[in-house]
N, C-alpha and C positions, 0 to 999 in steps of 0.2 A: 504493500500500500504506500501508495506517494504520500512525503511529508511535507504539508500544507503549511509554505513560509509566504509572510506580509512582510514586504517591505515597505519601511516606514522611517517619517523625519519630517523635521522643516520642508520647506521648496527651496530646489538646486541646491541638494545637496548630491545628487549623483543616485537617487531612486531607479530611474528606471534606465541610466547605465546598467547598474549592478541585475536590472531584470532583465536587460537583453543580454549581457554576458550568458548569463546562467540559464535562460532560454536555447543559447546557440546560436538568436535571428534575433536582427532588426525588428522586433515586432513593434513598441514604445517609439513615440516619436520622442526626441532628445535635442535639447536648444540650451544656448544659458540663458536664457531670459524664463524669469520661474514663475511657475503656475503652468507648465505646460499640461501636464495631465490633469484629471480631471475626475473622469470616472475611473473604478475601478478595472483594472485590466486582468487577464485571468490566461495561463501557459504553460506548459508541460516545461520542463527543462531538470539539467543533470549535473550533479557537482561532486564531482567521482566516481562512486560508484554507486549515489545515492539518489532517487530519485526523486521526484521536487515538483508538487505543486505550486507554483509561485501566483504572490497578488501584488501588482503592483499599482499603490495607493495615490492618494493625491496627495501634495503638501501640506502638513499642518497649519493651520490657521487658528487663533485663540478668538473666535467671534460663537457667537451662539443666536444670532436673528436669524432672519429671515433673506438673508442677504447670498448671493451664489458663494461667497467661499466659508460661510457656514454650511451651506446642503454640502460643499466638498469637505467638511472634516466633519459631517456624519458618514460619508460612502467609506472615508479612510476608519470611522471607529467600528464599523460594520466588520470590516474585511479583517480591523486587530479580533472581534469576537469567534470570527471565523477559522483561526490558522490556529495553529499546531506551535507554533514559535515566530517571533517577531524579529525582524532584521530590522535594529533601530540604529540610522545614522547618521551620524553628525560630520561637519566640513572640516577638514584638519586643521585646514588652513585659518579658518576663522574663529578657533576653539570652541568652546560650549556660551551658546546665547540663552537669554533669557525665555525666547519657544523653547528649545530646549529642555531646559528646567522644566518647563511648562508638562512639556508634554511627557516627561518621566514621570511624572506624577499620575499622569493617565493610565500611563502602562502600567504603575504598580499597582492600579486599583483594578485593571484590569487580571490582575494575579495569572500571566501567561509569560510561557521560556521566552526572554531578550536575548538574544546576540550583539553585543554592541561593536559597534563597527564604524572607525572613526577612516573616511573615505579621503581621496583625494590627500594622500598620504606620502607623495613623492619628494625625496629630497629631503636632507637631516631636521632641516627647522620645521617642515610641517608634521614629519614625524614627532620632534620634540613635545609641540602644540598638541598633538592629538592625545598626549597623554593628560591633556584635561579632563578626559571625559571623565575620570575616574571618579571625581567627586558628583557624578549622576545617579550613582550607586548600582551599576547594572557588572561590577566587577573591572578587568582588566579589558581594555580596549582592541581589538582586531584593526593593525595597519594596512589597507586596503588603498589598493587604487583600482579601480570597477574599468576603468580608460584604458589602462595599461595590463590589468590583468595579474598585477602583484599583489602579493599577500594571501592568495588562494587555498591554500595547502593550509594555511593558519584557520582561514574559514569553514574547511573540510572538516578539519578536527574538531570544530565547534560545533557544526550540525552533526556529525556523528555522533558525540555523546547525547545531541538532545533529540537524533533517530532512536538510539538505543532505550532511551528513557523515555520514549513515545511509545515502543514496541514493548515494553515492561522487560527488556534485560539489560537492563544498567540500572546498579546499584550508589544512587549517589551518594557520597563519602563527603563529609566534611573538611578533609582534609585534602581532596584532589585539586590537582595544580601543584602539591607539594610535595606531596608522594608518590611515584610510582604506581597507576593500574596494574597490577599480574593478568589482570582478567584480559585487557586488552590484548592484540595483537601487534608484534611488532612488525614494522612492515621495512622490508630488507630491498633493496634494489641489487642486482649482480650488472654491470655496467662494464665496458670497454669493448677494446678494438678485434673487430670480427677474426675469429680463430685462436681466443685468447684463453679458451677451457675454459668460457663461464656456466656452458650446459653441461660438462663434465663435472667441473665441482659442485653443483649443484644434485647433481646425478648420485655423486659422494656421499655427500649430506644426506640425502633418504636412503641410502641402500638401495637402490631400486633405480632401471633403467626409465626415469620418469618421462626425460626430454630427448630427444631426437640429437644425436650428434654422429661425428664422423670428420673426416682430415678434410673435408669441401670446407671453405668458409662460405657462412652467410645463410647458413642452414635454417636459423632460427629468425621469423622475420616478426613473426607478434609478440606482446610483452607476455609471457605467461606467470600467471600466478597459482602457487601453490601451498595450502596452509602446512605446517609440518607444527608436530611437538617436541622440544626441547629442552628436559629436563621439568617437565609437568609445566612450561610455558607456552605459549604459543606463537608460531612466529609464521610471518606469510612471506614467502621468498618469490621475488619477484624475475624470472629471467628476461635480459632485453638482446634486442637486436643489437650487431657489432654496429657501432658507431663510425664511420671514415671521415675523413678531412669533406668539407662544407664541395669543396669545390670536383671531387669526385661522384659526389651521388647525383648521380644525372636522371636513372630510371625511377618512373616515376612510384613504384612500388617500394624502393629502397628509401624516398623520400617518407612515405608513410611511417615506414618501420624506424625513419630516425625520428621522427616526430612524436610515434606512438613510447620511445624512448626515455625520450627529455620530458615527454608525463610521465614516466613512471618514476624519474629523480623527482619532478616535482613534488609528489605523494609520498615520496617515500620518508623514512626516519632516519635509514642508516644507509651508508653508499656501500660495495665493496666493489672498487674499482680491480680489477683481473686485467695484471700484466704480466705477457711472454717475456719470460728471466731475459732472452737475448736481447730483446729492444727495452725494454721498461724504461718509463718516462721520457719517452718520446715528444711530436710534438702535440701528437693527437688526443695523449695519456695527460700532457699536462694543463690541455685544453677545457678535456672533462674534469679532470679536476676542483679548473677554476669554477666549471659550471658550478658544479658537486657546493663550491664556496659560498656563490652567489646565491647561491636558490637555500642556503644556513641549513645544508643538512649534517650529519654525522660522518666521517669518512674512515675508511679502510683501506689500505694499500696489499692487494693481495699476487705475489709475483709468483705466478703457475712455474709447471713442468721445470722445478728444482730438482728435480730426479737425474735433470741432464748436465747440471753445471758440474764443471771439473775439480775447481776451487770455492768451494760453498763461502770460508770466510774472508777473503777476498774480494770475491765478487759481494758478496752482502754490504762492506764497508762502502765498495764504490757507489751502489744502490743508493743507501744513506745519505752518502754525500751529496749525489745528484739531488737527491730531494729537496733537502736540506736548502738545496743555494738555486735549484730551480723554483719552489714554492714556498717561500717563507712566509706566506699567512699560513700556511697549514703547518707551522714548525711541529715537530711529536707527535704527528699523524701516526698511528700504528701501522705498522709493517709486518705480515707475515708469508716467509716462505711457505710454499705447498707445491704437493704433485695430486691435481685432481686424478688422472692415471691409476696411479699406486695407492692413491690415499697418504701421503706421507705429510705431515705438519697440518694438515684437515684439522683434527683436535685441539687447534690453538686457535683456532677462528671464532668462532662464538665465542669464548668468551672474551675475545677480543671487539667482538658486536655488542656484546652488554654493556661491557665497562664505556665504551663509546655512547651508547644509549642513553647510561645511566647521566656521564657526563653531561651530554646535550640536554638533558631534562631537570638540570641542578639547578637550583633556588641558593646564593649566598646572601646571609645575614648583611643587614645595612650598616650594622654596628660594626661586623668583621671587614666591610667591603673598605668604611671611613679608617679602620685603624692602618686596612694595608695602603689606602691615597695616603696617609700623615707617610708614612714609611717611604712610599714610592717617588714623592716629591722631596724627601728628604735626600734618598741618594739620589736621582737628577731630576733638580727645581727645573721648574717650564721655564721657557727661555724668554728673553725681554725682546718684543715686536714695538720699531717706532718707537723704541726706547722705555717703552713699558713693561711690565712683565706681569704675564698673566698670572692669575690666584684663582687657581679651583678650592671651590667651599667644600661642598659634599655631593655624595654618590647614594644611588641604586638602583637597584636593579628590577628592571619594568616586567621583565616576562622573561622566560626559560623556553626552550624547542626553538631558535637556537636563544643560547643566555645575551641577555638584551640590557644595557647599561646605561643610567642618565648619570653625566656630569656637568655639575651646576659649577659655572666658574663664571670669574670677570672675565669684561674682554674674549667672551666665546671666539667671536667670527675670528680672531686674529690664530686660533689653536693649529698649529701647524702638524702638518701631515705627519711627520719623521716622529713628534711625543703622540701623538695618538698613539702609532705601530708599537710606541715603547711600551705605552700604559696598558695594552689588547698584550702584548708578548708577555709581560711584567704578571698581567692577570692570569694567564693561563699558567704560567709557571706556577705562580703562589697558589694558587687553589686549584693544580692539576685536573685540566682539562686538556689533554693534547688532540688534538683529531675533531676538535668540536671548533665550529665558527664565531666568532663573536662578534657582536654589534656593540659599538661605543657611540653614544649622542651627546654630543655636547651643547649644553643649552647655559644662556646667558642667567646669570645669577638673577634671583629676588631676595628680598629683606622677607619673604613669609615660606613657607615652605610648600611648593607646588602641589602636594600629597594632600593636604589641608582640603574643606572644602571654604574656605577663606580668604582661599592664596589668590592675592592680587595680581592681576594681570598686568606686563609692563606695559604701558602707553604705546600706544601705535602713532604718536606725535611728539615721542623724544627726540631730538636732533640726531642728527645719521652721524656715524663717526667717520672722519674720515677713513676711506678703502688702504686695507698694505698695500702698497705699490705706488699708490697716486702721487702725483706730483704737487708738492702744495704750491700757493702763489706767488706768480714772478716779483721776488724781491723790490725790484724797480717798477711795480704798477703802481699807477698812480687814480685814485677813485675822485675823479674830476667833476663828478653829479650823485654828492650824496644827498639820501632822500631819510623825509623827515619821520619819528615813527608812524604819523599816518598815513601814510602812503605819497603825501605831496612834497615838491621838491624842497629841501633844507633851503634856509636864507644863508648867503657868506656869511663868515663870521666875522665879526666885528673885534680889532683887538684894542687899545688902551687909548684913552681917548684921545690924545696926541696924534694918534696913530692914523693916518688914513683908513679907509675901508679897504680889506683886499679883497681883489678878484683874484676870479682864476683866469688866467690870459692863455693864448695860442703860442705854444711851447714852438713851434713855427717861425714864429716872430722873432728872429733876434733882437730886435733894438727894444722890441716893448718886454720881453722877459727881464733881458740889461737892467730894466729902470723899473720893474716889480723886484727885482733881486736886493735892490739899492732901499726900496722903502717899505720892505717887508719880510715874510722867512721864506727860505730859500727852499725850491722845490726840486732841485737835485736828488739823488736818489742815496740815502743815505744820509742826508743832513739834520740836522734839529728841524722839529715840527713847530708850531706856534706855541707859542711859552717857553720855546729853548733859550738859550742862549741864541745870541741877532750878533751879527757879522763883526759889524763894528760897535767900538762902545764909546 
């Protein structure tokens, strides 16, 4: 049975984007000018492996006459009584308004599952922002962009637990999000380059000839999924099609199968990239990889048909090494030899997948996150930008899957690339995470604490700081028509009453600057202004 979601929020916050992604089709018309829907809209669509009645609502409005965008936030309260769970969302970009607020309060008397989903979420500052919502009270916020199509796999995981607690088998726990599911499954991707023993090890792994293999490459062209048990846990292993370089896959069925691919890293939890000992970390292996990075899943490095190499610890070292200086965001990625073949080094994988798991699923204390920044800025302080030097206040940490970090310092925009790397390498060492992705945001200090539902918003009409790099003004300008604070032209100024009135003359002119020079302060670049010291005495 399809799970009956409404999507819902203000107008232009990105409604019926997020219904035509999840539909598949253009069905919603989509403008930025808001109020475009109207009535409710009603469409099959799919977000994984789950399937989805979608409503997609009209803009809320706080009116209750008689008026047309009262009748539109009855059609929209109709369709919240109607669904199964509510997709409530807000604009990242402009944090949490006062509708908003408004209309949380609606939802909670409505007493139905929220999703909260803070949209239009591209780029560090809107990400920073979106962690507003929190004080809406619907939990931790879903970073989404509906346009772009990011943050999906975060949403997946949300409606899945609130499919499973619709269909009565999910157990809600108080404590999830903190602890570990067992009940769930973990869901494994086997990823890399075609003929690399990904359907062989897999093959391993169940005892049993599950998947189709053989010395042809490219045998395997759908993702298959298969659930296996692993020590009384459950784990769903996902086999994909061999990946090639972009500029190779020409037939159009090989296009599908890398497509159908880069979904199943999307979904997945845990990567285990499978590379042939003779090439490993090529350019194709360090390509996926990066995907592997960017999409914040969990990673594995598993380098097949070790059965063959001559000099095991040797060649292992040089392995290492290339990793090492080829991907240094993924520093202490785990590495395990194996012969899917023989079975040989197979028994150190798993639990090389859990500890990886467990990792990307950690939650660290705010208390313990502030003691290791005092530490970490102690042995290298952030460096002075334009002669300033920035001061991070405090840390923590927004959400886990992958672990997700706010720091609040002065002077954000100025945070250079090279101490981020340090403070993301610094992290993972001290609170061993190797192999796990990490996201660091750095968001500009306030005097209340963001977490608060209290916490003031900074001004969107504080003066801009000047940009690093810019060039500030040419020394020798000279501002020849200043203006008064209302707007109208300033009067010269008048000096001592001796004094003639001075103008400002055409610097053009030699003979008349000559004889403003003579009975007044000198407009050279560099000299005393009015009230300096005068030429002669």
């Amino acid at each position: 049975m399809p799970l009956k979601i409404a999507i819902v929020g203000r107008p232009n916050v990105g409604k019926s984007t997020l219904f035509n992604r999840l539909a598949g089709k253009k069905l919603a018309i989509v403008d930025d000018q808001p109020g475009v829907t109207r009535d409710r809209r009603y469409a099959t669509g799919r977000l994984g492996d789950i399937d989805l009645e979608l409503i997609d609502t009209a803009g809320f409005e706080d009116l209750s006459d008689q008026s047309l965008e009262a009748r539109m936030r009855q059609q929209t309260e109709r369709g919240i009584d109607e669904c199964d769970v509510a997709f409530f969302i807000i604009d990242a970009r402009e944090g949490v308004t006062p509708l908003d607020r408004i209309f949380a309060d609606i939802l909670r008397k409505r007493d139905k599952p929220v999703v909260m989903i803070a949209n239009k979420a591209e780029g560090h500052q809107a990400a920073a922002t979106a962690e507003e919502a929190r004080v809406l009270g619907f939990g931790e916020p879903i970073h989404l962009s509906a346009e772009h199509g990011e943050g999906m796999s975060e949403l997946f995981e949300a409606t899945e637990k609130y499919r499973q607690l619709v269909e009565g088998d999910f157990i809600e726990d108080e404590d999830e999000g903190e602890e570990d599911d067992e009940t769930k499954p973990i869901r494994i991707a086997i990823v890399g380059r075609p003929n690399a023993g990904k359907s062989t090890l897999i093959n391993k792994l169940l005892g049993e000839d599950r998947l189709l293999t053989g010395p042809e490459a490219g045998i395997t062209r759908d993702s298959i999924s298969v659930e296996w048990q692993y020590e009384g846990r459950t784990i769903r292993l996902v086999d994909t099609a061999g990946l090639r370089k972009k500029a190779r896959v020409q037939d159009r069925l090989e296009k599908m199968s890398t497509a159908d691919t880069i979904r199943a890293i999307t979904f997945a939890e845990v990567v285990v990239l499978v590379m042939d000992e003779a090439n490993a970390f090529e350019v194709q292996d360090l390509q996926i990889a990066d995907l592997v990075e960017r999409e914040g899943r969990g990673l594995i490095y598993a380098v097949s048909k070790w059965d063959q190499v001559e000099e095991p610890q040797a060649r292992l070292a040089e392995i290492l090494e290339t990793s090492e200086r080829m991907l240094p965001q993924l520093r202490g990625t785990p590495l395990v030899t194996l012969s899917g073949a023989t079975g040989r080094g197979v028994e150190r994988l798993m639990p090389a997948i859990l500890k990886t798991y467990r990792n990307w699923s950690a939650k660290v204390k705010t208390r313990d996150l502030n003691d290791w920044l005092a530490l970490a800025i102690q042995r290298h302080p952030p460096p002075a930008v334009d002669g300033k030097r920035i001061k991070p206040k405090y840390m923590a940490q927004t959400k886990g899957r992958p672990p997700t970090f706010v720091l609040f310092a002065s002077r954000a925009y100025a945070m250079p690339d090279h101490y981020r790397r340090y403070l993301i390498n610094s992290l993972r060492e001290s609170f061993d995470m190797p192999g796990v992705p990490i996201r660091l945001l750095v968001k500009a200090n306030t005097t209340n604490n963001p977490f608060d539902e209290g916490a003031a918003r900074p001004s969107s009409s504080a003066p801009k700081a000047r940009k690093p790099g810019a060039k500030p003004a040419h020394p020798n300008r000279v501002r020849q028509k200043p203006k008064a604070e209302g707007g109208a032209k300033a009067a010269p100024k008048v000096a001592a009453k001796a004094a003639p009135k001075v103008v400002v003359k055409d610097r053009t002119d030699a003979a008349r600057a000559k004889a403003f020079r003579k009975g007044g302060p000198s407009t050279k670049p560099g000299a005393a202004g009015p009230g300096g010291r005068s030429g002669k005495r």
